[in-house]
Each structure stands twice: as C-alpha cells, then as structure tokens.
C-alpha positions in Angstrom: 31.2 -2.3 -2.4 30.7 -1.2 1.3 28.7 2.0 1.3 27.4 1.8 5.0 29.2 5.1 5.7 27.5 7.0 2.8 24.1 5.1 3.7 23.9 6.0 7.4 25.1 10.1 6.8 22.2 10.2 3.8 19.8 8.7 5.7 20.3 11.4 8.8 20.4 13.8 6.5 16.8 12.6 4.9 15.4 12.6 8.5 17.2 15.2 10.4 16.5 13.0 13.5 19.1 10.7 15.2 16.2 8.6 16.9 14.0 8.1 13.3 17.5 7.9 11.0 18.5 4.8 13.9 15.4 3.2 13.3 15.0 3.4 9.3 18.7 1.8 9.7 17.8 -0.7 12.3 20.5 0.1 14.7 20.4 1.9 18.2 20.5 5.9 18.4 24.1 5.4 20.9 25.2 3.3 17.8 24.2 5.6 15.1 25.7 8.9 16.8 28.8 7.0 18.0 29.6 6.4 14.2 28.8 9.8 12.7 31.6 11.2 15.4 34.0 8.6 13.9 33.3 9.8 10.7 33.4 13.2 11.3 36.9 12.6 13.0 38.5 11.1 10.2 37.3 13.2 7.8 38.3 16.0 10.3 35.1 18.3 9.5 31.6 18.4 10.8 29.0 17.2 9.1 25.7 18.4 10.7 24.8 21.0 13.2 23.5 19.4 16.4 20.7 20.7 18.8 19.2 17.9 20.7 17.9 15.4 18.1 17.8 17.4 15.5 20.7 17.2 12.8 20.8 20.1 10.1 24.2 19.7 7.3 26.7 22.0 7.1 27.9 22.8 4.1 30.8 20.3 4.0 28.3 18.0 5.0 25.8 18.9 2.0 29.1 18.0 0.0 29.5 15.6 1.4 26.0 14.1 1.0 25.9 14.8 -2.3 28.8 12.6 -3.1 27.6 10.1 -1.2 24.1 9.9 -3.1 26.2 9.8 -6.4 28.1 7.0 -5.0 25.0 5.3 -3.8 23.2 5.3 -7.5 25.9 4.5 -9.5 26.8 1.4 -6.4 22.8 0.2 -7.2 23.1 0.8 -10.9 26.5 -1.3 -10.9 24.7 -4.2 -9.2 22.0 -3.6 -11.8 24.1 -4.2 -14.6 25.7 -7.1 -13.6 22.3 -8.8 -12.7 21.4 -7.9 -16.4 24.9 -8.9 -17.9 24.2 -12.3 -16.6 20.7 -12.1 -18.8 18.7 -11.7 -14.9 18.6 -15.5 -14.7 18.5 -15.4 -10.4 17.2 -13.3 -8.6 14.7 -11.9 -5.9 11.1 -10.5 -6.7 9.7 -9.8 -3.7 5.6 -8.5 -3.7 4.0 -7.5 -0.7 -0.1 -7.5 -1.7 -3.1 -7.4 0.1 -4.6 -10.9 0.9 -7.9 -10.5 -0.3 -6.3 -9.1 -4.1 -3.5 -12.2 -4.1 -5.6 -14.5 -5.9 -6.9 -12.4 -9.0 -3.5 -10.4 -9.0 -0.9 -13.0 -8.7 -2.8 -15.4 -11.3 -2.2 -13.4 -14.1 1.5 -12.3 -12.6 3.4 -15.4 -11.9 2.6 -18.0 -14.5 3.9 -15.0 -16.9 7.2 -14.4 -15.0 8.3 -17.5 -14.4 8.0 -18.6 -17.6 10.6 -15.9 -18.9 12.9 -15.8 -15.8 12.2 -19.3 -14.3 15.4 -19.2 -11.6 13.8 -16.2 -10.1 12.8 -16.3 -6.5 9.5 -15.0 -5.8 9.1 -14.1 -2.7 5.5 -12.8 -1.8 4.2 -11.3 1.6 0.1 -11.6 1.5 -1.2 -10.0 4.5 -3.7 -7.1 5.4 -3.2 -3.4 4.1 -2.1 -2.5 7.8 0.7 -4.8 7.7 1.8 -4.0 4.3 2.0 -0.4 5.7 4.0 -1.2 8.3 6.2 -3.3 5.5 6.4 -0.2 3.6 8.1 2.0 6.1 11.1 -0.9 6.3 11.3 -1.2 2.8 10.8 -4.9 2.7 9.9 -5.5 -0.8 10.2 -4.4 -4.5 6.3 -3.9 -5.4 3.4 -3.2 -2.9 0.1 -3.6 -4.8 -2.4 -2.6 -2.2 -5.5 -0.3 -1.4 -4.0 3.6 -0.6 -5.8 6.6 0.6 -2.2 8.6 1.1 0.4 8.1 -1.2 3.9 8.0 0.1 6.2 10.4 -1.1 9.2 8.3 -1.0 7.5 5.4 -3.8 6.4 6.0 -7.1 2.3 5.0 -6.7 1.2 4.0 -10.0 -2.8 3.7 -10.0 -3.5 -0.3 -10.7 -7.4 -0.1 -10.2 -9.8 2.8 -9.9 -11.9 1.0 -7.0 -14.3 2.5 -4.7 -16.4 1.3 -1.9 -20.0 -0.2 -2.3 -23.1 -0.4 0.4 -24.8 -4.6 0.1 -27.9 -5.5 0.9 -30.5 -8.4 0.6 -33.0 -8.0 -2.6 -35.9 -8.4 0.7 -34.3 -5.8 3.0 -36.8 -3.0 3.5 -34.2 -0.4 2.3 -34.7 -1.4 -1.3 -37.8 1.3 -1.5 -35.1 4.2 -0.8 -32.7 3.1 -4.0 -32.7 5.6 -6.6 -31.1 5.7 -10.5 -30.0 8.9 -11.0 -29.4 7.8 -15.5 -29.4 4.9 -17.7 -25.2 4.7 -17.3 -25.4 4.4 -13.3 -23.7 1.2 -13.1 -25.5 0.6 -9.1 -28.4 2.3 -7.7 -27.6 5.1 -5.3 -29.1 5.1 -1.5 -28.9 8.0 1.2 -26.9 6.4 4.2 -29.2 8.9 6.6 -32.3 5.9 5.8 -29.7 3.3 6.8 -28.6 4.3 10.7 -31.3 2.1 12.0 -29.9 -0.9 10.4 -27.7 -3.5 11.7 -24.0 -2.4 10.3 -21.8 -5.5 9.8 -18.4 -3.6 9.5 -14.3 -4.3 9.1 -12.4 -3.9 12.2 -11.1 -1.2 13.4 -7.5 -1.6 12.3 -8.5 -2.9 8.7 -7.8 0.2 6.0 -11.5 -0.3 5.2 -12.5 0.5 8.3 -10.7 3.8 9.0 -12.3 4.6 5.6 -15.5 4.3 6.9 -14.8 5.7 9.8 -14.3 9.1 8.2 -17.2 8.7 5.4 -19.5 8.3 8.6 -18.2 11.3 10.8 -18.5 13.6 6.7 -22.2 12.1 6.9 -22.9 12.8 10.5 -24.5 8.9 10.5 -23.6 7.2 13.9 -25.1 3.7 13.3 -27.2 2.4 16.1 -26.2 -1.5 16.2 -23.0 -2.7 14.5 -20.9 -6.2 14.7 -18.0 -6.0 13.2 -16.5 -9.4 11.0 -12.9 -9.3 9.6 -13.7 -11.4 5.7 -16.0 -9.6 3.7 -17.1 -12.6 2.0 -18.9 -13.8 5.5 -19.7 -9.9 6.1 -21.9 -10.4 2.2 -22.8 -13.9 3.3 -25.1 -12.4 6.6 -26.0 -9.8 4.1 -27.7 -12.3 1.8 -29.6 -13.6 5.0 -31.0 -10.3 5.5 -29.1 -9.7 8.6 -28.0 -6.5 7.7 -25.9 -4.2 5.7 -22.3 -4.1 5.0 -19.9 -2.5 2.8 -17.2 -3.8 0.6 -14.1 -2.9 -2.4 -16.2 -3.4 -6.3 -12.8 -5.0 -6.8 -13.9 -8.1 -4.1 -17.6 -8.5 -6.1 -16.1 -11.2 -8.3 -14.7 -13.1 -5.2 -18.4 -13.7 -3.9 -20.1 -16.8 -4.3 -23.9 -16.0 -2.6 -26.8 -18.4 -2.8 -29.1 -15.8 -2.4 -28.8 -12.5 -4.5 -27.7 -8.9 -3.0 -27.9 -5.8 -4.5 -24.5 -3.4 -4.5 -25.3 0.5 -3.9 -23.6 3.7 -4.1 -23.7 6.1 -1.4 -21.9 9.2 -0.2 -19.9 11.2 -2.8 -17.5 9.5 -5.2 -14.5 11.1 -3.8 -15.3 9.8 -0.1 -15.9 6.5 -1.5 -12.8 6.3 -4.0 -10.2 3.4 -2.8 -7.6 3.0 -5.7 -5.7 0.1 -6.0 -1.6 1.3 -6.3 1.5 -0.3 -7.5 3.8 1.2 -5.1 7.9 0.8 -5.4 10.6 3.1 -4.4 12.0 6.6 -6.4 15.7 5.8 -5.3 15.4 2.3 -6.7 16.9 1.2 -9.9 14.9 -1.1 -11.2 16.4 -4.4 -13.2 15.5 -6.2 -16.0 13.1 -8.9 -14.6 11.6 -6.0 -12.1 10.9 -3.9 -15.1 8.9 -7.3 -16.4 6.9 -7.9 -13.5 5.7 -4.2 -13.6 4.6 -4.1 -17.0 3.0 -7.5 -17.0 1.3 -6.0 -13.8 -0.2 -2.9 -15.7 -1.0 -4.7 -18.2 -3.6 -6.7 -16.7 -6.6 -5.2 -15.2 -8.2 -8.8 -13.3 -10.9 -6.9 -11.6 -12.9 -5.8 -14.8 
C-alpha cells in the first residue's frame, strides 16, 4: 500500500517545522509544502495553521492525523504478518554498532541467527558512535547497539552493558603512590585526577563520544591537563600507556580487547555517575517488530560478552 500521503502529514505534524519534517523525509521544503496544499485541496479542508515555519493541526487535521497513524500501524503490522506467514525465511536485519564493540557483540549474534533464519540478509554498519548518531536520526537500521549518554525519545533504549570509563597507567608510573582502596569489593583502585594534571593525557579526539565525555568529567573536576596528544584506537592509546608515556582513559567493556606486553593498572576516578557509559540496544517505538527481529533481540540480551 502507498501511504506517502499519511507519512508526510504525520511527520509535519511530529515536527511542527516544514524545514525539519522535509529533511526527516528527504525531500526539499518547496516539495514538501507544495504537496500538503494538494492535499489540503482535495480534501477541501486545512490541515495545519501556518505562521512562517511553524505548522500547528487544526482540528480536522488532528483527525485527520489520527487516521492516518492507524493506517500507518496496521500498513507495518500487515507487512509484518506476511513476512511471518511465509515463516520469516528473507529478509533484512540491519545493525548499526560501534566498531570497537563489533567483534565481541556480533560473535555471539550472527552464528546464532543465521543458523535459524539462514536467507536472512544481514546488513551491518560498524563505524564510530558519532556516525551511528548521525545514522540514528535517518533511521537507517533496525538495532543500534552503541555507547549513549542521552537516550532518544523516539527508540526504545534497552541497557545492554553497565559500562563506565577507567583511568590506565603503567605499574612504574609515579602516580601509583596516590591509588587508594576504599573496601575489599573495589573491583580497581580509586585515584584523585587533581594528582594527575601534570601528566601527559593521551586522549580520544574530539568528535569521538569518549571524548565529549571527558570533556565534561574535566570541566565538573576543574582539571585542565597541561600536555595532551590525542590518538583515535584505544588499544595504541593503552599501548603508550604500558611504555610509561602517560595516562589515558578507556570503556571497562574494551579491557578484554587489550593484548599489552607490559602490565597497566585500570583506576577509578571521579564519581560513578560522571563516569557511567552504558551500553544500549536502541530501536524504534513506532516499529513493529517481526519474527526474526524479535530473535536477534533476545539472543542480543541474552548474552553479556563483556563479563
């Protein structure tokens, strides 16, 4: 069924903005305003109340919108059904993740699926957590399993890992006399990051999620480090560590991905809520989810590959 008329009204409606509605839609404004007149034309009412960019219903137009919605679900849950009538063998799953979770996530994942709905396509995106934001707001994908420090209000965000943020440094680095144990359950030493700002700070860059993490955990502290590089792969950000170069700070959830010759120690620092990174499975409210999606999700929370 063609529902682009119901789709394009719903979506101005959501936005209340001709310029943000045009873009969610990926046509041009012109394009977008040129076919809400037609509609409104042949349906011989108005829709929405205009004042520059800004489009508020009317109430034929709130009818109007809530039809349409109906029409929308019951279109999806149609297609739905027919994917499950014939049993959900084809298909797209389509999994945007983070590149640096891909390899523990997706080994546990795919072997599963594709050996219950093997005609499947899998599509996966593996990029950095900026990209997958930008993803996000297109709605490329069913499942985004990625590092979130604002949850979307449009996606249900199920919490996949509770991760959080850890200072390294060398066992010979002069900070190890500041460490402290605060009890006998304190998985990682703890260490004031005022005793650090001399150090050299091997950080992300600045438009890794990481980063803008840090960024904000430094400003709460009031530490401005003195001498920073920064280095995109935490794995050679840890591997400068080892040498005593400096200090840097990475995900708990990446420890396991580290293969060091020489041993680092992994601290806690600031407060735990500063420091909390959870990992989310993130897919959309409005989306009806068939058979082999459902699959994929639980097999997803059923695993936990970072403990």
């Amino acid at each position: 069924m063609d529902l682009k008329e119901e789709k394009y009204i719903t979506i101005l409606a959501k936005y209340g903005n001709i310029s943000i509605a045009a873009d969610k839609l990926f046509i041009s404004q012109p394009a977008l305003s040129m076919y809400v007149r037609k509609i409104e034309k042949i349906l011989g009412v108005k829709l929405f109340d205009r004042s520059g960019k800004k489009f508020v219903l009317t109430p034929a137009g709130e009818l109007y919108v809530q039809k349409a919605k109906e029409m929308l679900r019951l279109d999806e849950e149609f297609h739905a059904g027919l994917n499950d009538f014939n049993n959900n063998m084809s298909g797209k799953l389509s999994i945007g993740i983070e590149s640096s979770l891909s390899p523990q996530v997706l080994s546990q994942l795919l072997p599963a699926f594709h050996k219950k709905y093997a005609n499947v396509k899998i599509d996966i995106h593996e990029m950095l957590n900026s990209s997958l934001e930008e993803m996000q707001k297109k709605h490329s994908c069913t499942f985004y399993i990625m590092h979130l420090n604002n949850l979307s209000s449009e996606f249900h965000c199920d919490c996949y890992f509770q991760d959080q943020l850890l200072l390294l440094m060398s066992k010979e680095s002069r900070l190890t006399r500041y460490l402290q144990s605060n009890n006998k359950e304190d998985l990682y030493p703890y260490i004031d990051l005022k005793v650090c700002r001399n150090e050299l700070f091997i950080l992300p860059k600045t438009i890794q999620n990481i980063r803008r993490q840090l960024d904000i955990i430094f400003e709460e502290e009031n530490i401005y480090p003195s001498e920073t590089v920064e280095i995109r792969m935490f794995d050679c950000a840890a591997a400068l560590v080892s040498e005593n170069m400096g200090i840097c700070f990475v995900r708990e959830s990446y420890l396991k991905q580290l293969h060091l010759k020489k041993p680092i120690i992994s601290c806690i620092f600031s407060t735990p809520q500063l420091r909390q990174n959870n990992i989310y499975i993130c897919y959309l409210k409005d989306h009806i989810l068939t058979d082999y999606e459902k699959y994929a999700l639980t097999i997803l929370k059923s695993c936990y590959p970072f403990q």
